[in-house]
N, C-alpha and C positions, 0 to 999 in steps of 0.2 A: 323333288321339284324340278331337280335339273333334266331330269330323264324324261319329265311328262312335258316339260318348254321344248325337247328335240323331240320327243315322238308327235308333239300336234303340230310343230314347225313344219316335218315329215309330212304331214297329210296336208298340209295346206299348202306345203309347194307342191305336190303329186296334182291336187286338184287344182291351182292356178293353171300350169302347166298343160292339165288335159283337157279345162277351159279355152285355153288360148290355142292348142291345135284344131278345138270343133270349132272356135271365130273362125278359123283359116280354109278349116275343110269340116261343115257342115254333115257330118255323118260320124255316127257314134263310134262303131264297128271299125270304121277305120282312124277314127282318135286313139282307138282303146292299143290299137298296131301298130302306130307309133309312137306313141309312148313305152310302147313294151321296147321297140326299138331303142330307144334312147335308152332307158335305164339299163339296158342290157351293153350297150355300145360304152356310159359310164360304168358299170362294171364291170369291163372285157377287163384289165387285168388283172381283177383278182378270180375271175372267173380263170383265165391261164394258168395260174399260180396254183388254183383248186386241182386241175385237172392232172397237170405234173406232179403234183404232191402225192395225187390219190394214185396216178399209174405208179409213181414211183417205190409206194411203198407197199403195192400188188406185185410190180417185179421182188424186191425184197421178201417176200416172203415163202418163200424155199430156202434162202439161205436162214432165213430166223428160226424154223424148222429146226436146221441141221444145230444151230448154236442151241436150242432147246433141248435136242436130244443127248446132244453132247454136254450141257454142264445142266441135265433136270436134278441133281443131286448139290449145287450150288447155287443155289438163286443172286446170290450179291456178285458172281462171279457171271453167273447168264447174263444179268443187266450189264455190266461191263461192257461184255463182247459187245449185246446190243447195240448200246452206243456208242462205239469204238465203231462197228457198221456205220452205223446212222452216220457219224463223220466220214467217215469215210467215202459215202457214196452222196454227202452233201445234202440227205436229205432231213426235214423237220419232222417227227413224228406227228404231232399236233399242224401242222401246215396245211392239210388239207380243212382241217376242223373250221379253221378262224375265218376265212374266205363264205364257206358256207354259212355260219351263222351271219355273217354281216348281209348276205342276200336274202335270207328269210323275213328283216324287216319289213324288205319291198315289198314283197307276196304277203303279207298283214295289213301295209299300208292298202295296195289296192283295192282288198279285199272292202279297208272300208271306205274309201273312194267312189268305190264303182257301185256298192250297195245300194236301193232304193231309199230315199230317206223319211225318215218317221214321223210322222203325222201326231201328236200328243194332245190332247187336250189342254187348253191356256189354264194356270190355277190361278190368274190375276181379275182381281172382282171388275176389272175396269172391263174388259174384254170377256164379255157374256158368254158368246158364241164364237170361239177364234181354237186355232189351231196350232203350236210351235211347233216351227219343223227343228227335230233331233238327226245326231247323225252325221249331218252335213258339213261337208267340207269344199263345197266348190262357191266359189264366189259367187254373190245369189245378184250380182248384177252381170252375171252373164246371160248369153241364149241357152249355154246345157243347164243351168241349173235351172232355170224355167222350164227345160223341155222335160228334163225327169220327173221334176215334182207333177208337172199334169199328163206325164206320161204320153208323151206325144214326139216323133220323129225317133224312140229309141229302138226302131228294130235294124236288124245286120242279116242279109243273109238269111231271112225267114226266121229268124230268131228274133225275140225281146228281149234283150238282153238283161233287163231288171228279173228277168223270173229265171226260176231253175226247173230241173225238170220234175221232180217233185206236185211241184204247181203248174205244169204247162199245161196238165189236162183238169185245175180244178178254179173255181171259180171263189171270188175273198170277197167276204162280205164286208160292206161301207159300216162304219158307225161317224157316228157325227154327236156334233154337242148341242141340245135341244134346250134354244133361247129360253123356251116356257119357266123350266125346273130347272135347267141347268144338269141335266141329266145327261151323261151319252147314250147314245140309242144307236138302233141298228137301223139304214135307210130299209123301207118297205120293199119287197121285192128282192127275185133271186135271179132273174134271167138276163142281168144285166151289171157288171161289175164295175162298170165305168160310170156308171149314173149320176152326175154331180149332186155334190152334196151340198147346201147352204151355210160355207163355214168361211170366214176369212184366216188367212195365212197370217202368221209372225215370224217377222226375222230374228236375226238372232239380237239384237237392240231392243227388240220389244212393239217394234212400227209396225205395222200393217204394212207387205209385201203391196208393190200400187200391180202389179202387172197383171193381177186377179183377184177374183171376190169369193169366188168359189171354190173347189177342189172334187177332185174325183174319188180322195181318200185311199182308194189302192187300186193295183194294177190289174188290168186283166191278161191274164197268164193263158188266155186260151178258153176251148171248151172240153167238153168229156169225150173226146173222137182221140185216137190213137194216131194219124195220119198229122195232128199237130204237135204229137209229141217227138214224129222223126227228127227233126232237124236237131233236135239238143240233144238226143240216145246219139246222132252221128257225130256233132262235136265232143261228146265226153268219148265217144271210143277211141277219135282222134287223140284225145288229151293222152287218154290210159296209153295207148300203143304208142307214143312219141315216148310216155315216161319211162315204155319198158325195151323200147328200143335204146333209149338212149346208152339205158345199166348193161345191155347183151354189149352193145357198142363196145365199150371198154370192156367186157369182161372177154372179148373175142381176142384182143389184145393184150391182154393179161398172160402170164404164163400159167401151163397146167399147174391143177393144184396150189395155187395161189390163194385161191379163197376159202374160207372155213365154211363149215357147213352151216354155225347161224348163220354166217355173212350171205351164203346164198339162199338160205331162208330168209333172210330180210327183205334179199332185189326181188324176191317173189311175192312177198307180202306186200312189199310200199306201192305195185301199180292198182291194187287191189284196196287200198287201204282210199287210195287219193281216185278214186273209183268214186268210192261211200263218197267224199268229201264232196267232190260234184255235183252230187246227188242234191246236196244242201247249198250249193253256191251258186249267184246267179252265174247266168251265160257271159256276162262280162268279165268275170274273174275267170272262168272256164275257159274263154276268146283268152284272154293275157295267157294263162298257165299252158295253153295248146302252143302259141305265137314262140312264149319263153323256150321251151323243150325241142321247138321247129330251131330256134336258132344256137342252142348247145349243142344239137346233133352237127349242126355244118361246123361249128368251132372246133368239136372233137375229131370231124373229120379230117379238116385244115390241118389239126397239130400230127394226127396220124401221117396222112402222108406227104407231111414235112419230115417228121422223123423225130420232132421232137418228142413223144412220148414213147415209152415200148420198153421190150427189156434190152435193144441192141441202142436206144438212145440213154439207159442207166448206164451200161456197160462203157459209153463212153466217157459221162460224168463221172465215173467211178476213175477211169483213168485220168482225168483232170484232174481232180481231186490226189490223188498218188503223185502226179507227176508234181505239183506244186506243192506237197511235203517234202520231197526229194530233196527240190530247188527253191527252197522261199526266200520269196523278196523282200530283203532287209529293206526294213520300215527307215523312211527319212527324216530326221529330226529335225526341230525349225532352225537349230546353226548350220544344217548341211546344205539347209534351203534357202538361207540368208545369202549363205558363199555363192550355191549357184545364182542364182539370182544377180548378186552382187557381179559376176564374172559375166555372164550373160550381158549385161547392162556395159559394159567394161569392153566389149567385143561391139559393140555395136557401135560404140564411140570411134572406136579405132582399137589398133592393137597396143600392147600392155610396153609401156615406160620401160627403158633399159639405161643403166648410168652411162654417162657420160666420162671419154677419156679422160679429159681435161679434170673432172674434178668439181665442175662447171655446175651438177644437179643435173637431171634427167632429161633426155630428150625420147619422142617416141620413135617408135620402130619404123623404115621406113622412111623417116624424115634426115635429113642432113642439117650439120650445124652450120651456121654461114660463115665461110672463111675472111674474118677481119683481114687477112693480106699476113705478108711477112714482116715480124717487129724489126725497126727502125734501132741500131746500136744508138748509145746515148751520145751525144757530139763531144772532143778532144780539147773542147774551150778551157778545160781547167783540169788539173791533176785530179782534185778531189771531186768531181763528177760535176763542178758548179758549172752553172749557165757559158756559154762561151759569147766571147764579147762580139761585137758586130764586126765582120769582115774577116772573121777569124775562117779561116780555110776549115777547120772544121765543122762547120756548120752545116755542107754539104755529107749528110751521111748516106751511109753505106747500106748497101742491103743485104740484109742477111743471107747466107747461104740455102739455097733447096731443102728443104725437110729437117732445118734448125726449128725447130719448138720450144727453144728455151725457156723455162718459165722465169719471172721477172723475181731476182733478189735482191733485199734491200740490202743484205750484209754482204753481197759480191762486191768484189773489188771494180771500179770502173774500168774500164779496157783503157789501155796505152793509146795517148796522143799520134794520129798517123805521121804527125810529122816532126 
């Protein structure tokens, strides 16, 4: 349930989406290019991630070689080295795998985006003679989805985009649902594939569609003449040669002997394979998968001669990876990060509290303590330190001497009477 609420989530934002660039720009062929755009500009990083993963573990493969040949008489011991490699040169074996399959979704999703949508007969006794359209995923109160369904404004570049080449040179017959018996029937006549047929549209509510009463039932894909099937034999060669440039791309960059020999029976079979698939796909999914393959090649090129990929940019990851086994940086715990923290905060205030001579409690760094003056000896008024009476010549005291600090004691004896 949860898989099938994200895969229709999937198609209905692809189709709001490439809705809302034909409101802006009125032409199929180039909605269908930018949205390829976009998806591809949202997967630029794992598309990066793919492509490092897959060169990196083409460079590795001379050295897995030599670990094969050297322990083929211990297998528990091969895997070791293996990934004893693999760390070492920081690469994920499976990394490249997971990036790819998360892009596959898209190439499914537009596939059923961009398809023509399906015409069915109504099985609801209310609606005699009516039509639901299946399929669909584009919001049917837009202008694309009106122009698909009556097949009108969607060619690109002398292409229809709703047919493939399969169909460019063949002509599809109407049926329609005959109000009399409630029969589908085929409309009369072959020389014409667009012939409106007498049927009213259903949404997906079950309302009659208001923007038309009719339907043309299917597309016309052309006639039997060769000279209209050019244009879609030249965008599928497009397709096939970007797919097979792309694999020579990387494999030119590859070290010799890198690749096993199914591995290069594969890159030779998938431009050949996705060939067939053409064959059966309309021009719109043809248009994205060509647009797709035009913008990996510039991506691979970009990483190429940056240097990020290759076996002199492993060679260097390889040394990173060494050098920070070497020297690793001790992990910091949250009391080491408390203290900094706590010192940091501490410094910013001012600098750090130092005692005081006196005794006195701390003063900071920097700052001086205010000198109260020099203490006053106690007055000569009385032997035992008492008050001295008024007029007593001691009352006039003395001042302490330069750099006397004596601290005050209550068990010293009072000083001698000056007089």
């Amino acid at each position: 349930m949860v898989a099938n609420a994200l895969w229709q989530g999937l198609l209905n934002a692809l189709g709001w989406v490439l809705a809302w660039i034909y409101h802006i720009v009125p032409n199929y062929g180039i909605a269908i290019v930018l949205l390829t755009l976009a998806i591809r500009l949202l997967l630029l990083p794992l598309g990066i991630k793919q492509i490092k993963s897959m060169q990196h573990m083409q460079a590795l493969q001379p050295k897995l070689k030599e670990l094969q040949k050297k322990y083929k008489n211990n297998r528990q011991k091969q895997q070791e080295e293996q990934m004893k490699l693999y760390k070492e040169a920081g690469v994920n074996p499976l990394g490249g795998c997971l990036p790819m399959l998360l892009t596959l979704p898209f190439l499914f999703a537009m596939y059923a985006v961009i398809r023509p949508p399906t015409l069915t007969p109504s099985q609801d006794p209310l609606h005699k003679n009516a039509f639901v359209v299946a399929n669909n995923h584009l919001p049917q109160d837009s202008a694309l989805f009106q122009n698909v369904l009556t097949h009108q404004n969607t060619d690109f570049l002398f292409l229809n985009l709703q047919c493939n080449l399969v169909g460019a040179g063949t002509q599809v017959p109407i049926k329609y649902k005959d109000p009399a018996d409630g029969q589908v029937k085929q409309l009369p006549g072959q020389g014409n594939a667009t012939q409106p047929a007498p049927a009213t549209i259903l949404g997906k509510d079950g309302a009659a569609l208001p923007f038309t009463a009719q339907t043309q039932g299917a597309v016309d894909c052309g006639h039997k003449r060769f000279p209209d099937m050019i244009p879609y034999v030249l965008l599928l060669a497009v397709m096939v040669g970007s797919t097979f440039f792309q694999t020579w791309q990387m494999q030119r960059a590859s070290p010799k002997d890198s690749q096993s020999s199914q591995q290069q029976a594969i890159t030779r079979v998938m431009p050949l394979m996705f060939a067939f698939f053409g064959l059966q796909f309309p021009a719109g999914l043809v248009l994205y998968w060509t647009v797709s393959n035009g913008l990996q090649v510039a991506q691979q090129t970009y990483l190429l001669r940056a240097g990020h990929i290759g076996p002199e940019a492993l060679e260097r990851r390889m040394a990173e990876q060494n050098a920070k086994a070497a020297n690793p940086t001790p992990r910091r715990g949250v009391m080491s990060w408390m203290t900094e923290r706590a010192q940091a905060i501490q410094n910013q205030r001012g600098q750090p509290s130092k005692p005081r001579a006196d005794g006195g409690g701390s003063v900071p760094q920097g700052k001086k303590r205010p000198n109260p003056g020099p203490r006053k000896p106690p007055s000569s008024g009385s032997a035992r330190g008492g008050k001295p009476a008024a007029g007593d010549p001691g009352r006039r005291k003395k001042a302490a001497p330069p750099g006397n600090q004596l601290r005050r004691n209550p068990k010293a004896e009072p000083p001698e009477d000056d007089g």
